[in-house]
Each structure stands twice: as C-alpha cells, then as structure tokens.
C-alpha positions in Angstrom: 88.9 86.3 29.4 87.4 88.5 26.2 90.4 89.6 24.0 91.0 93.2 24.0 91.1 93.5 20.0 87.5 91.7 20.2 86.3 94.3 22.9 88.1 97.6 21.2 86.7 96.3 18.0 82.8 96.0 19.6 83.0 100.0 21.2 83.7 100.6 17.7 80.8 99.3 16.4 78.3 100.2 19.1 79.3 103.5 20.4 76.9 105.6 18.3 74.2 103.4 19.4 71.8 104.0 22.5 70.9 101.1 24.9 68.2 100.9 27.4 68.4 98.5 30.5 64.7 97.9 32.7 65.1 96.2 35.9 63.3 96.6 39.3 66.3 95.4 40.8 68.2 99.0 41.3 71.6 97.5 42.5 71.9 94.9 39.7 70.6 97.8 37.3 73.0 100.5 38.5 75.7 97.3 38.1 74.6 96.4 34.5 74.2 99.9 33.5 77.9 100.8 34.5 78.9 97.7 32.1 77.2 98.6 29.3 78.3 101.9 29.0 81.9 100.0 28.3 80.4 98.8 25.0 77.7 101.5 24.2 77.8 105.8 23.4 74.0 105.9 25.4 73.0 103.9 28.1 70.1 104.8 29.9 67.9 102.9 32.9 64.1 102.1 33.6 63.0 100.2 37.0 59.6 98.7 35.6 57.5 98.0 32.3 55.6 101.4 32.0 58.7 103.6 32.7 61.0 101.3 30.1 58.0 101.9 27.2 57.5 105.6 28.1 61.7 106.0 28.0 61.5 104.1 24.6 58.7 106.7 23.3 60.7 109.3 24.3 64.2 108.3 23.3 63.8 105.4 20.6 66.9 103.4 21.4 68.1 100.5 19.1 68.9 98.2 21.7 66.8 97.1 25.1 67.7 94.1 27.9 64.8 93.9 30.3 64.1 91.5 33.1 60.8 89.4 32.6 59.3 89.7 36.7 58.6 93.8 37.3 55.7 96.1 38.5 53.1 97.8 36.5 53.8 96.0 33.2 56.4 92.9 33.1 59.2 92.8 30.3 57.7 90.6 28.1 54.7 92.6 27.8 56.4 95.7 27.3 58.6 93.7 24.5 55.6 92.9 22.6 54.1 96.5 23.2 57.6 98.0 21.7 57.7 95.8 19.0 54.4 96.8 18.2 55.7 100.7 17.9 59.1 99.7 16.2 59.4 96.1 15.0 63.1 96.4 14.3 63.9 97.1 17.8 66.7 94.9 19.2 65.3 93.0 22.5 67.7 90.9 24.9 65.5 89.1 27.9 67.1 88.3 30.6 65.6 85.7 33.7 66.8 84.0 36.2 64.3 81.6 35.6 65.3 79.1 32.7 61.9 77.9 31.6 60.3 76.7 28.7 57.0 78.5 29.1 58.9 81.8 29.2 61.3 81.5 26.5 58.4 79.8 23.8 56.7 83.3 25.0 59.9 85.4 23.8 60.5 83.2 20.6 56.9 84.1 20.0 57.5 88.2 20.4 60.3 87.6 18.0 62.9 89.0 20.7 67.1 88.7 20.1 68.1 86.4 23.1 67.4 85.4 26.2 70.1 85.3 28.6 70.0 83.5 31.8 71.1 85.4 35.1 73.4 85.5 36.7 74.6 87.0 33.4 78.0 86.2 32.6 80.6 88.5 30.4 81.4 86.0 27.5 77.7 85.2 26.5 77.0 89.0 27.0 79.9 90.1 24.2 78.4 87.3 22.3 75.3 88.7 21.9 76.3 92.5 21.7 78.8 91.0 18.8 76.1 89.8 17.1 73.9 93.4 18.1 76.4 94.5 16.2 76.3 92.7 13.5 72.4 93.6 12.8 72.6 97.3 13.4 75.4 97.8 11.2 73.9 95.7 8.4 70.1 97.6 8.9 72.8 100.8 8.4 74.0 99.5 5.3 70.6 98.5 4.3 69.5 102.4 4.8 72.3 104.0 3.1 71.7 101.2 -0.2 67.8 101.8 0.0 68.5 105.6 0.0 71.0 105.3 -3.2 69.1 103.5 -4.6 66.0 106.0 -4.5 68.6 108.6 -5.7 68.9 106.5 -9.2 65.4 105.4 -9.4 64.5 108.9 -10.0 66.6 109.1 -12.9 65.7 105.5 -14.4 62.4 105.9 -16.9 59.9 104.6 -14.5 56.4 105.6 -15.1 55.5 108.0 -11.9 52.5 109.0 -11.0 51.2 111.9 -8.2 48.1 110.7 -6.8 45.2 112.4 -5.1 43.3 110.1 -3.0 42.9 107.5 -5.5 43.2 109.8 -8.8 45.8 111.0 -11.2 47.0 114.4 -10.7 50.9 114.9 -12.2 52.5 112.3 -14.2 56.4 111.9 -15.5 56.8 112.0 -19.2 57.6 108.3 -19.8 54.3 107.8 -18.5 52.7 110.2 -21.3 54.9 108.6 -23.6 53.7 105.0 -22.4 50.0 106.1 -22.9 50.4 107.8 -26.4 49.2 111.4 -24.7 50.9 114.6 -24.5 49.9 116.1 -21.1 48.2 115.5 -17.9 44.9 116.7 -18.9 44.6 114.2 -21.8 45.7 111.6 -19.5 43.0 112.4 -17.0 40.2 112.5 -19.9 41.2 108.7 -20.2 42.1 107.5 -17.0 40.9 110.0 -14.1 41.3 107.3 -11.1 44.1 104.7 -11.1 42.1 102.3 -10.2 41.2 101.8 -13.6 44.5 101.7 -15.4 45.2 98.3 -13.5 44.4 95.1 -15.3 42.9 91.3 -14.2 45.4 89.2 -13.5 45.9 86.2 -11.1 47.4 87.5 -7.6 48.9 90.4 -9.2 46.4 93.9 -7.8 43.9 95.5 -9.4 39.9 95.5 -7.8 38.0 92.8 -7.5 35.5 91.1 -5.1 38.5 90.8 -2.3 40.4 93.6 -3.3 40.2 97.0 -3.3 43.8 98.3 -4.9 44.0 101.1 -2.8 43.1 100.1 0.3 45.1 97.1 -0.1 48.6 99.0 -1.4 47.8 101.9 1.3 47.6 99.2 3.8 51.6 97.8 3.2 53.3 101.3 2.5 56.9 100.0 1.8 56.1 96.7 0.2 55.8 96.0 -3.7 53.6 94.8 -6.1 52.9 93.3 -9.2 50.8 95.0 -11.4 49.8 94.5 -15.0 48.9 97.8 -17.4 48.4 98.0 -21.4 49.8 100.9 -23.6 48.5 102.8 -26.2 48.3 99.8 -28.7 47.4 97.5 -26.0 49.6 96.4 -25.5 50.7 94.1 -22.0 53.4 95.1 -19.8 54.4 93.7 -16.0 55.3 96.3 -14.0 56.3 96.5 -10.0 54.6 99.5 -8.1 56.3 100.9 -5.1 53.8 103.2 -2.8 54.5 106.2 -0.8 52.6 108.4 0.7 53.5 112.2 1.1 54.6 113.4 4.5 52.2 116.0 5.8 50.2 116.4 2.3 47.5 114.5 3.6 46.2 112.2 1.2 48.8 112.4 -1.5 50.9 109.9 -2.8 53.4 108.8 -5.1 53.4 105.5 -7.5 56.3 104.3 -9.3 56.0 101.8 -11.7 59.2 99.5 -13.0 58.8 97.9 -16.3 59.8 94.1 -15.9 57.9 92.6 -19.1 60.8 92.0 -21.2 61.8 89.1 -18.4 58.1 87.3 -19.8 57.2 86.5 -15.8 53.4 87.0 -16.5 52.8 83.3 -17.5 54.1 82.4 -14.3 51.5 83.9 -12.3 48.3 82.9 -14.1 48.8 79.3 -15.9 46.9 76.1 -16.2 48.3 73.4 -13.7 49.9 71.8 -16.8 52.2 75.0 -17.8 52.5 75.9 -13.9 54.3 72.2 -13.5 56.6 72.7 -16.8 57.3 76.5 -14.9 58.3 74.9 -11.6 61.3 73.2 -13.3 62.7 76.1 -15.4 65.3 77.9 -14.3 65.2 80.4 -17.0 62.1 81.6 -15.2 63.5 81.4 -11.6 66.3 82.9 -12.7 63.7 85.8 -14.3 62.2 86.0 -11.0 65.5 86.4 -9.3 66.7 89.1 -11.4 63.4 91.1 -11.2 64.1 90.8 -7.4 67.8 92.1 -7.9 66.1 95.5 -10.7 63.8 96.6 -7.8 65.6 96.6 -4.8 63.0 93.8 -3.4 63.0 93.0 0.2 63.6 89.2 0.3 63.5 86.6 3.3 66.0 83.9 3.7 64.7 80.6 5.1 66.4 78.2 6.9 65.6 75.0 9.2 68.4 74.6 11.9 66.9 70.8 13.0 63.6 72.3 12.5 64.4 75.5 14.5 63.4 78.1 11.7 66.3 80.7 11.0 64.7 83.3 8.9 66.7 87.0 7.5 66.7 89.3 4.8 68.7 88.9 1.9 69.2 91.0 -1.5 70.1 89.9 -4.7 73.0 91.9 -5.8 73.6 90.1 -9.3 72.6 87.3 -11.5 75.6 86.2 -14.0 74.3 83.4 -16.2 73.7 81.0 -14.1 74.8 82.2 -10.9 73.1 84.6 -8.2 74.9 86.5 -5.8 73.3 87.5 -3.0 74.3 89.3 0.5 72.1 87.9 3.7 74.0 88.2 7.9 76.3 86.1 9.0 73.5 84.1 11.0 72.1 82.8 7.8 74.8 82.5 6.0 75.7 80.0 9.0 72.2 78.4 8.7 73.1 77.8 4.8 76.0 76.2 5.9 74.9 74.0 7.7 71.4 73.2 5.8 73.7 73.4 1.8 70.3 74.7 0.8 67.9 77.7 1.8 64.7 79.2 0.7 63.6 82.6 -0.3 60.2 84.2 -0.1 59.1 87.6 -1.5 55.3 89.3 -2.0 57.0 89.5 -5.6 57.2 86.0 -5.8 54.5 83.6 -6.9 55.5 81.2 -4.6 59.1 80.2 -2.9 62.4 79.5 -4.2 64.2 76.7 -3.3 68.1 77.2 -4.2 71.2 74.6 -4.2 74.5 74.7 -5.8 75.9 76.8 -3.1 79.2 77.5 -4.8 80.6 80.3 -2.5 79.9 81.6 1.1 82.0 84.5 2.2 81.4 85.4 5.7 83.6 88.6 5.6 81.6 89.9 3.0 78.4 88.4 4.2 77.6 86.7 0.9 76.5 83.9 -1.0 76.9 82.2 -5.3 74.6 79.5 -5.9 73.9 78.5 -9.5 70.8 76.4 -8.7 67.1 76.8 -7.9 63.7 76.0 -8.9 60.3 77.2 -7.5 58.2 74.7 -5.1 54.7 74.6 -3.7 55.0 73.8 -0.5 57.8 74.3 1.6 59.0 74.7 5.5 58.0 78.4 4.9 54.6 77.9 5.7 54.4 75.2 8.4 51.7 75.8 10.5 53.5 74.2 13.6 56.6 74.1 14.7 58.8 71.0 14.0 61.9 70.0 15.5 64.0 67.2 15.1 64.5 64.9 18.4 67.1 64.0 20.6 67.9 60.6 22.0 65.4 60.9 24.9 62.6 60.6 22.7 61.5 57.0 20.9 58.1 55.8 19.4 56.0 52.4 18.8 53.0 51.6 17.2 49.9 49.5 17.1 48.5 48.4 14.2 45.5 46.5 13.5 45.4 45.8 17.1 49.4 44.3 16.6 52.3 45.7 18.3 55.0 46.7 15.8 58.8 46.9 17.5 60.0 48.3 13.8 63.1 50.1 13.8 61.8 53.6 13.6 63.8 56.7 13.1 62.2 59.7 14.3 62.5 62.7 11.5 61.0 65.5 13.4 57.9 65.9 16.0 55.5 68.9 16.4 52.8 69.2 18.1 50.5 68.0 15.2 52.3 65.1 14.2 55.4 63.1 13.4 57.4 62.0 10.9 59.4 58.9 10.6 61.8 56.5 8.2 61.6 52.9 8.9 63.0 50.1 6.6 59.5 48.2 6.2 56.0 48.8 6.9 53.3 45.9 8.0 51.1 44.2 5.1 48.5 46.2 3.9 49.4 49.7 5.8 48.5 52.7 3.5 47.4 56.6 3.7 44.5 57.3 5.8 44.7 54.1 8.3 44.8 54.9 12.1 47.0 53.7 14.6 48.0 54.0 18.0 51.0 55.3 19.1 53.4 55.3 22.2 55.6 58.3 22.6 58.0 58.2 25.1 60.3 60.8 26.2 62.7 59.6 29.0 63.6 62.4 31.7 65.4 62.7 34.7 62.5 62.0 37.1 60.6 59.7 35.2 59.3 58.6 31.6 56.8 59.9 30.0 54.2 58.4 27.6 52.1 60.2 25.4 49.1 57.2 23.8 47.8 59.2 21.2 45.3 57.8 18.2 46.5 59.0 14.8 46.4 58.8 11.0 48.5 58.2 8.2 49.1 61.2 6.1 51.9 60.5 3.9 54.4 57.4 2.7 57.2 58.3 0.7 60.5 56.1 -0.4 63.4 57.6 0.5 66.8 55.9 -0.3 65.4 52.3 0.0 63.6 53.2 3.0 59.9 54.5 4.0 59.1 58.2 5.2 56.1 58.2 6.8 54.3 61.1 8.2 51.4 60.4 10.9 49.1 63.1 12.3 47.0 63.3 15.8 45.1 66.0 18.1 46.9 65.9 21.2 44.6 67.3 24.1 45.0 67.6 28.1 48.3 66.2 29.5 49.6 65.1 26.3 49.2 68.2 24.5 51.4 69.7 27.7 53.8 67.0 28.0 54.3 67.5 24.3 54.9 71.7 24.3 57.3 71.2 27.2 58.9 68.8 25.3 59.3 70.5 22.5 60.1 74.3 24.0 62.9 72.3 26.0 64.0 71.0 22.6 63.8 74.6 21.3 66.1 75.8 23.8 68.9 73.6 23.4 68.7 74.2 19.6 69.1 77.9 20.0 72.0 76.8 22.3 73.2 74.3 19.9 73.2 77.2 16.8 74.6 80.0 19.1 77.9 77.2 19.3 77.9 76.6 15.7 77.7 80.6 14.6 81.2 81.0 16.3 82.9 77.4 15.0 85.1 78.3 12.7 
C-alpha cells in the first residue's frame, strides 16, 4: 500500500502538469484516465496513434503513456513522431507483451519506461515519482537559464545584431574591443562576421567543411568556441551563443564571452606531444570546467550501469580550488554512486572529462564535490555498440591454433561486436591480431545455445596480475539474433536491476 505522505506529496508536484493517455482499449482507458487524474491537474484521452499526435499538437502535454498495438499509427511510432516535435516530452510505454524486440525499440526512441500490463499501482507512483523528479528539475533549469539571461545582459560581453550574416548594431565593449567608435567604422572593417572569426582547430570559423553560419544557424541553443583578435592583434577565446530574432526574419543576435584569461586555446590545437602533457593537467581540466560553470554550458553526465549507459545533464555550479560542484538528477547521481566515477561531455569540450574523487553526493539537493579529473581520448561516451556486462547464464571457450583452451575466463562485457575478457594466463605465443574460434554459450530455460563465431584479437592489457583481453567478430544469421535477444533480455533486467537500486537507500 503507497503511503499517503508519498501520494499527497506527488499531487503536489504534478498537479500543474497535463498528461495524455492513448489506448484503443476504451474501458481500460476510461479506467486509467480516472487514475491519473488522482496524481495529475490535466488528463486528457486518445483511442489510436493519429488522434494521440494530433491531441499532442494541439495541447502539448509534458507527460504521455500509450499502448504499443493501436489503429492508424501504433504507440511507438507516434513516440518517435512526438519526439521528433518536442524531444523533451516525457513518454511511458506500456505492453502487455514483455519482449525484447519491443523494448530495444523504445530504448532506441529514447522513451521514460516501459511498464508491463496489467499495470500495477506501486511501479506506476514509481515512475510518476520520478516524472516528477524531471519536470520539476527542467523547471528549475528554465527559471536558472532565464536569470541567467537577465545578468548576461549586464556582464561586458561583446554583442553583435546580425543581418543575415552581417554586422548591423554592436554593444560598446565590442567598439571598445576593436579600437572603433561607432558602428559605421566597424562595418568599414568588418562588414560580414564571417570574417572577424579566426583559424583555429575545431573551434568555427569557414573553411572547406564549414560554413560558420550555416553551421551555428543549424544548432540554435548550443555554444561555440570561437577565436577573434583586437585592435593590437591581439588573441582572445571567446564562447558565442546564437539566437535568432522571433518574427524579424533573418536577424539574429551573437554574444560573445571572453574566456582567454583561463589560456584553453593550447588545448584545442597542439602537437600530440603537448596534447599528452595536457591530458594529465588538471589546471587545465579544471580551466575547462570553470569555462563550463561562466557560460551557463549545457553538460552531459555519463554513466555505465553494467554497461547500460545512464546519461543526464548536469551544470557546474562552482569550482573552489580543487573541487567542482556540480548539480545533475537524482538518477545519475545514483549511477555515480554506484560507478565512484562519471564522465562529462560538452560541444565546449575538446574531448571528455573523466572525474574521481567523489567527495560528496547529496541527494536532497541533487549534487555532487569531486576534486579529481583529467581529460581522456576515448571513452564509453562514444561506443559504437552497446555493451553489457553478463549474467551467469552466459560462458565462453576458445580454440586456438587448432587447441582447445578450458582457461578460466571471466567475461567483462559482450556486445554485439565483440567481447571482452580477464583470464589469469594466455597460451604461448598468443598476441594482437591472431584469430580464434570461439564457443559462446548462453544457457536458457529450453535449451543452450551456442553461438561458433571466428574472431580476432584486438587488445591485451594487464590488469592487477591478470590479462584483459578484448576479441572482435561479425556475427551474421542466427548468431547475430541469438546474440540481440540475448543482449535486449540482458537490457531489460538491468533497467530492472537500476530501477531497485534508485530507491535503496
């Protein structure tokens, strides 16, 4: 039974909020309906795909549970053609069908949950709680951004007024900055923008596969690094921010934030000597972090939950010497826990941030202190498959050099491009790039299965007296399926497996 302080507490939070339920089913609908309205201020029905997507034109609710099986257009289609309106809508799929194919479908069109019918009170508060918890933090998230717009305007940015892709009005920092005392002197020098914007490694500015205003125009919202001399030629790093004028087709407005001072610009365009010697400073992580925290920038928290990837925003509220503050939901900040590391991407960023030394996690204020991080090359961030770690049902062998090997071997994770694995030695003479045969078998109810694949050694490392080794293969025909059942199954217990841990406390 929910505790009454727990449901008084959600009607709170969600009764400003509109809700839209889409089922063919018109009992179950007209029964669903009646209990939403317990938690939510608008609840309104649809009965198939194209009424829920012309009711979400109209009306633009927050949050939406559809079925998956309905006329005209099914729920999963009509999630992905929402999504494509509003990306920030709240979706909640519901089936009574719980398989694999279906949910790796909704993980893909990024929806909230998928709940299993009959659907049952306890795991239906669960996920309004956590409804909760994202609309009221996208609220906060408004209300900072707007602030924040309020004091921008009085900081000394350089602003510009923009006509297509030329100068019209600038602020007077920006005459200052240029060593000219009006507008029209300004446009003598510099009549399109375009051509105040210096060369410089991944920051914008045209070249052969850029255009700078097609490419800013194209990502209204985001910001970018941008590098811009004065009048004695001076250098300087700046972050633009883009917006385009509401019904003044064709206008729009640049900001520019002065960052030099934090000497990033090495960073971004060094030899691979410097770059290395970069990677392991903090001072300039640190830099990066604080640049992040001046402009406001829209940062994305990484985590791997056993290779189920748990990603958020976050925002650097303050960097204190050594230590960085930041705010990120209550799901991450879970994730973190778990994990005792996390990584954070930005388009500031020249590549990710790994950070450690978590030396604070406070749920009630949905924030983290860690005092350590460093930039890295590669990281989970930009797997190109997904990669989960196994269960018990799942073991491995391998022949080599036409030799059976019985190792003991611990299976890391498994995707379907390869696996990775520790084992305590490896056979005479076995390096990078040798093939093997492998035998992976995943035990079910009904029956094993065995997956005989061909594949390569891509990597050995030695970790803690023992070998990491990561093989790769090209799974095709009923391997390749038994493997993404396999591995959707494995997805869905995760998800399960998090869900539990979110509420441990």
């Amino acid at each position: 039974m929910a505790d009454p302080n727990v449901l008084k507490q959600l009607r709170l939070a969600l009764h400003t909020y509109t809700l839209l339920y889409v089922d063919d089913n018109v009992a179950l609908n007209a029964q669903a309906t009646t209990l939403c309205k317990k938690f939510f201020g608008t609840v309104m029905s649809a009965y198939d795909g194209s009424q829920g997507l012309q009711m979400f034109e109209k009306y633009r609710p927050q949050v939406i549970i559809t079925d998956i099986g309905m006329p005209k257009i099914d729920g999963l289609r009509m999630s992905e053609l929402i999504h494509e309106i509003d990306p920030e809508v709240i979706i909640i799929i519901t089936s009574a069908h719980d398989e694999p194919s279906l949910l790796h479908q909704s993980i893909k069109i990024r929806v909230f949950d998928y709940l299993i019918k009959p659907l049952k009170i306890d795991e239906l508060i669960a996920t309004f709680t956590r409804c909760s918890e994202v609309l009221i933090e996208s609220f906060h998230r408004k209300i900072f951004n707007a602030n924040l717009h309020a004091v921008f305007n009085y900081q000394n940015n350089l602003v510009f007024l923009l006509h297509e892709r030329n100068v019209v009005i600038a602020n007077q920092p920006t005459l200052d900055f240029f060593g000219v005392k009006n507008i029209e002197a300004l446009r003598k020098r510099f009549q399109s923008f375009g051509e105040i914007l210096l060369e410089h490694k991944s920051f914008v500015y045209d070249h052969d596969t850029m255009r700078w205003f097609e490419h800013i125009s194209a990502h209204p919202g985001h910001l970018f690094n941008v590098k811009i001399a004065d009048n004695e030629e001076t250098s300087h790093h700046f972050i633009l921010t883009f917006q385009k004028i509401p019904e003044k087709e064709g206008y729009s407005v640049l900001s520019l934030n002065d960052v030099t001072e934090l000497g990033l610009l090495k960073i971004y365009d060094s030899d691979a000597t410097e770059r290395e010697s970069l990677l392991k400073d903090e001072k300039t992580v640190k830099a990066l972090l604080e640049m992040a925290m001046r402009s406001g920038a829209k940062i994305k928290v990484h985590n791997l939950y056993k290779g189920l990837s748990i990603v958020n925003d976050g925002l650097v509220v303050s960097v204190d010497g050594r230590s960085v503050s930041m705010k990120s939901p209550y799901v991450q900040l879970k994730a973190i826990q778990y994990e005792n590391l996390f990584y954070l991407t930005s388009e500031l960023f020249p590549m990710a941030i790994l950070a450690e030394g978590i030396r604070q996690i406070d749920f009630d204020s949905q924030s983290i202190i860690f005092n350590h991080y460093r930039l890295v090359e590669t990281s989970p961030t930009r797997r190109e498959s997904i990669r989960v770690t196994p269960d018990k049902n799942i073991q491995l062998t391998m022949l080599y050099e036409d030799r059976k090997f019985d190792i003991d071997m611990e299976i890391m994770d498994v995707s379907m491009a390869g696996i990775r694995v520790q084992v305590l030695s490896l056979p005479a003479g076995f390096s990078v790039k040798h093939s093997v045969i492998l035998d992976i078998v995943i035990t079910t109810a009904l029956r094993p299965i065995i997956i005989n694949t061909t594949a390569e050694v891509l990597r050995i490392d030695e970790v803690n007296h023992r070998f990491e080794v990561v093989f790769i293969y090209d799974l095709r025909g009923e391997a390749k399926k038994n493997m993404i059942d396999y591995i959707a199954k494995r997805q869905m217990i995760l998800i399960r497996e998090f869900k539990g841990i979110q509420y441990e406390h």
